[in-house]
C-alpha positions in Angstrom: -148.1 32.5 30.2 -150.4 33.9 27.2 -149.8 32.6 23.9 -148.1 35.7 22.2 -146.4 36.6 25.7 -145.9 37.0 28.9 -147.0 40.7 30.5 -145.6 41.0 34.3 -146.3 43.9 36.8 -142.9 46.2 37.8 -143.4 45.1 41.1 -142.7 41.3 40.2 -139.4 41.9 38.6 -136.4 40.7 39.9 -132.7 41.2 39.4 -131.7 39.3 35.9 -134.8 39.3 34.2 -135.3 39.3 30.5 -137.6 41.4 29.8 -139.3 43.4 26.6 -141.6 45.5 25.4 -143.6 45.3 21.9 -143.3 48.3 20.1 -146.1 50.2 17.5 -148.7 47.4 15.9 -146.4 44.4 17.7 -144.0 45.2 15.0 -140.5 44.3 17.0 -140.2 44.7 20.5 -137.5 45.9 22.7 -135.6 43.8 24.7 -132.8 44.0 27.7 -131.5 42.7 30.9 -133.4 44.1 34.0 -130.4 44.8 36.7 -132.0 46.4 39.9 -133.1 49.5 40.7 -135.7 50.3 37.8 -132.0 49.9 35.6 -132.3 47.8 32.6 -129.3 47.2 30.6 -130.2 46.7 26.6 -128.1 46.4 23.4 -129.2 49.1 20.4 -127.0 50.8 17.4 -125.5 53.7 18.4 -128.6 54.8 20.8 -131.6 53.5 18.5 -133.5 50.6 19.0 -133.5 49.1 16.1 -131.6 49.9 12.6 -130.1 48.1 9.7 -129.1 51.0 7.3 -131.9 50.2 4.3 -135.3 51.1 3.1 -136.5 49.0 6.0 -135.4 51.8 8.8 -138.7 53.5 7.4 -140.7 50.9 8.7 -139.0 50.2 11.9 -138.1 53.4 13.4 -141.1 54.9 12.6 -142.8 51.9 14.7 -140.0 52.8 17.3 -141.2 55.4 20.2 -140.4 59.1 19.8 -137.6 60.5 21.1 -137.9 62.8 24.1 -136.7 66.0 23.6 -135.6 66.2 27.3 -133.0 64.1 28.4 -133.4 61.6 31.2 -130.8 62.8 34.6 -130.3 58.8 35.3 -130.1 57.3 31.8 -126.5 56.7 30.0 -126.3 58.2 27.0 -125.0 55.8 24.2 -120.8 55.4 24.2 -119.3 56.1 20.5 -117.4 52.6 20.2 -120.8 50.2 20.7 -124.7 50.6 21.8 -125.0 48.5 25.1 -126.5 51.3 27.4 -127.8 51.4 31.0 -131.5 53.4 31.1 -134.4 53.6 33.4 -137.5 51.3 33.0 -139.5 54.1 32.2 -136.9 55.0 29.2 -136.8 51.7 28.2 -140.6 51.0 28.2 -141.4 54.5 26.4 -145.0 53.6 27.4 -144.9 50.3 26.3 -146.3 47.2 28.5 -143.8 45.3 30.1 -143.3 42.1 29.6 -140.6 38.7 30.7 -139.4 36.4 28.5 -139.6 32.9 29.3 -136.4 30.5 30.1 -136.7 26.4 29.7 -140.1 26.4 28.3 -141.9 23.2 27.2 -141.5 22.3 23.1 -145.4 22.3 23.2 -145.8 25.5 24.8 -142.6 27.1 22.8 -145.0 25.8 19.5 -148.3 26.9 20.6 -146.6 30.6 20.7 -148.3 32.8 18.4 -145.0 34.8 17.4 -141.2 34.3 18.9 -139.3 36.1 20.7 -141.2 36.0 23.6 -139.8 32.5 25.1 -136.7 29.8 24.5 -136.0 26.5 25.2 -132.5 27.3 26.8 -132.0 27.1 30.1 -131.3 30.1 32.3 -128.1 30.8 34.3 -127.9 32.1 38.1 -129.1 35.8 38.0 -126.0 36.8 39.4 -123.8 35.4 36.6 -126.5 37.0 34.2 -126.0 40.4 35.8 -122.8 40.4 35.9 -122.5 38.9 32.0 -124.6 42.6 30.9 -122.3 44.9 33.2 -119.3 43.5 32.1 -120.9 44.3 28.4 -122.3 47.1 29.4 -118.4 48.8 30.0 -116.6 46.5 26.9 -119.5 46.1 24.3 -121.4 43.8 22.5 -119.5 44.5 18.7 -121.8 45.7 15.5 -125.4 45.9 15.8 -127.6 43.8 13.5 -131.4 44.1 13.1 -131.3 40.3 11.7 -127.9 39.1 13.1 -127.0 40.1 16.2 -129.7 42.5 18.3 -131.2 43.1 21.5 -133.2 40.0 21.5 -129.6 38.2 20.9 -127.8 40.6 23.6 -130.4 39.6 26.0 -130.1 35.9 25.6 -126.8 35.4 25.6 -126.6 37.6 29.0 -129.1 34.8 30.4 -127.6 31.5 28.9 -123.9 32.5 27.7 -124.9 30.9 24.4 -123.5 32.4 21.3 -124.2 31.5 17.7 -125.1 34.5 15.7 -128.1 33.4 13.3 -131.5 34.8 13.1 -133.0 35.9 16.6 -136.9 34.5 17.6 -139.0 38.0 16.4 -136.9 38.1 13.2 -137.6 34.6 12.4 -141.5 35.8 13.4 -141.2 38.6 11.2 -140.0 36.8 7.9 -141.2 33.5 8.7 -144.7 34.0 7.2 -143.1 35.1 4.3 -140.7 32.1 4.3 -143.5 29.5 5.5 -145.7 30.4 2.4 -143.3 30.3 -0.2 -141.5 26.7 1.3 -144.9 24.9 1.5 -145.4 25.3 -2.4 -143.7 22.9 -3.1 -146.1 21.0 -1.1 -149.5 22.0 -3.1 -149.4 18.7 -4.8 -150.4 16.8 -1.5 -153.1 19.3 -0.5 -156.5 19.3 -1.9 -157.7 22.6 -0.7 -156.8 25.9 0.6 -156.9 24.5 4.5 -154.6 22.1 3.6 -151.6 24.5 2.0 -152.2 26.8 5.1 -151.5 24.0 7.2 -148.6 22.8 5.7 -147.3 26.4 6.2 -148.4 26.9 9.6 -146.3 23.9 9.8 -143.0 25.1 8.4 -143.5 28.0 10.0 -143.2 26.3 13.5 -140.2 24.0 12.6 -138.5 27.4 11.6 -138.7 28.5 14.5 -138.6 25.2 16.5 -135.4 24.4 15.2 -133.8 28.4 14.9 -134.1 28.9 18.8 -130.5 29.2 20.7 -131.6 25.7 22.6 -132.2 23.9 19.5 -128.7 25.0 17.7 -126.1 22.2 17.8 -123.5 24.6 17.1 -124.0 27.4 19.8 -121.4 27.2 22.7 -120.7 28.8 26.1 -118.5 31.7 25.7 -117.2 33.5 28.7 -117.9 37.0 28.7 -114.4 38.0 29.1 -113.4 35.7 26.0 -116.2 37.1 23.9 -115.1 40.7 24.3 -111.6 39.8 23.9 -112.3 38.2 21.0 -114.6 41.4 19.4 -112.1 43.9 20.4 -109.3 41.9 18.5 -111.3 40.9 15.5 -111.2 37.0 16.4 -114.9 37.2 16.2 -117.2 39.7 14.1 -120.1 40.5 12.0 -119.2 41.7 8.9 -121.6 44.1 7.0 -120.4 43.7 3.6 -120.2 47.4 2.0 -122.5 47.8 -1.6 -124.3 50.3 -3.4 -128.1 51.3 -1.9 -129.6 50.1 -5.5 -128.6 46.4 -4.8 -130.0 44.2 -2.3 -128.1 43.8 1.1 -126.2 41.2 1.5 -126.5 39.0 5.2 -123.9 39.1 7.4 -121.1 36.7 8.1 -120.0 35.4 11.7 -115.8 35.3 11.0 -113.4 33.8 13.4 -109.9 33.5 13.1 
């Protein structure tokens, strides 16, 4: 297992693997439930990848792969009511390399990653209870998409573990966490002498983040059977709510409600 991930062969795949594929420059990658078959089973909003409705679709989608103009015979073409669709490894790679993500991982190994969202401290369910978690999803939905909130990295795990708590998914915490790492550690410039020091101090943030953000490491994610989380999306119980504002104000993050 590398240190920014974990790059299989098609032949080693088995029914209710993980697995993903990094998109343009390692920007995001791709992730879904491998089923049988060269099937794969993957969460996206309404058909794309990867969306969140703001100046940052420029820099996602066009990272994303292009669009065939043929359609596949043996993909599923996105349902209007939610974006959990069933499409061929080769569709779902779009000539990426493939790659599995990692179940019950050691906290040193889980650290020593370069990025997340290639591996997780949660433990792994039977494959046939994961394979039947993403069919039964597959037919009644995963709810609203959510680059940040709720996305195919999320859909994935909870499809492996049945853990849900919607918060920040392991490449989003990647992506920001730099960001994030840099500006918490200032606070910290008056115990480091030297430029070595401050990076280190936000190296080290940056790995708590993300230590503490993973689904294994949350005190309040819970098993929820699939038939009770569907039931619960379809009659509002539990949602994410996109709050609706102006395109000249800064979005804001969205809510997990349950009534």
């Amino acid at each position: 297992m590398g240190l920014l991930s974990n790059r299989v062969t098609r032949e080693s795949l088995k029914p209710g693997d993980h697995i993903y594929s990094w998109r343009t420059a390692y920007i995001y990658a791709h992730h879904g439930i491998y089923v049988s078959d060269d099937k794969v089973i993957h969460f996206t909003r309404r058909g794309q990848e990867v969306g969140t409705g703001t100046a940052l679709d420029l820099l996602l989608i066009s990272s994303g792969p292009a669009k065939s103009r043929e359609s596949c015979p043996t993909c599923m073409a996105p349902q209007e009511e939610h974006g959990v669709i069933s499409s061929c490894l080769n569709c779902f790679l779009a000539g990426g390399v493939l790659y599995r993500f990692e179940y019950a991982v050691t906290p040193a190994l889980f650290l020593a990653k370069a990025r997340g969202g290639t591996c997780t401290l949660a433990v792994s369910d039977s494959d046939d209870v994961v394979i039947h978690r993403a069919k039964y999803l597959l037919e009644n939905g995963f709810g609203c998409y959510n680059v940040f909130k709720k996305n195919c990295e999320d859909f994935a795990i909870y499809c492996k573990t049945g853990l849900l708590e919607i918060g920040q998914s392991g490449q989003a915490v990647s992506i920001i966490g730099g960001p994030l790492a840099a500006a918490l550690s200032s606070p910290l410039r008056m115990v480091t002498t030297n430029v070595y020091g401050m990076a280190a101090t936000a190296v080290g943030v940056y790995c708590a983040s993300r230590y503490m953000a993973d689904i294994g490491m949350r005190p309040n994610a819970v098993k929820v059977p699939v038939e009770q989380l569907t039931t619960r999306l379809a009659t509002g119980l539990l949602q994410v709510v996109e709050p609706q504002i102006p395109t000249n104000i800064s979005r804001q993050s969205p809510q997990l409600v349950t009534q």
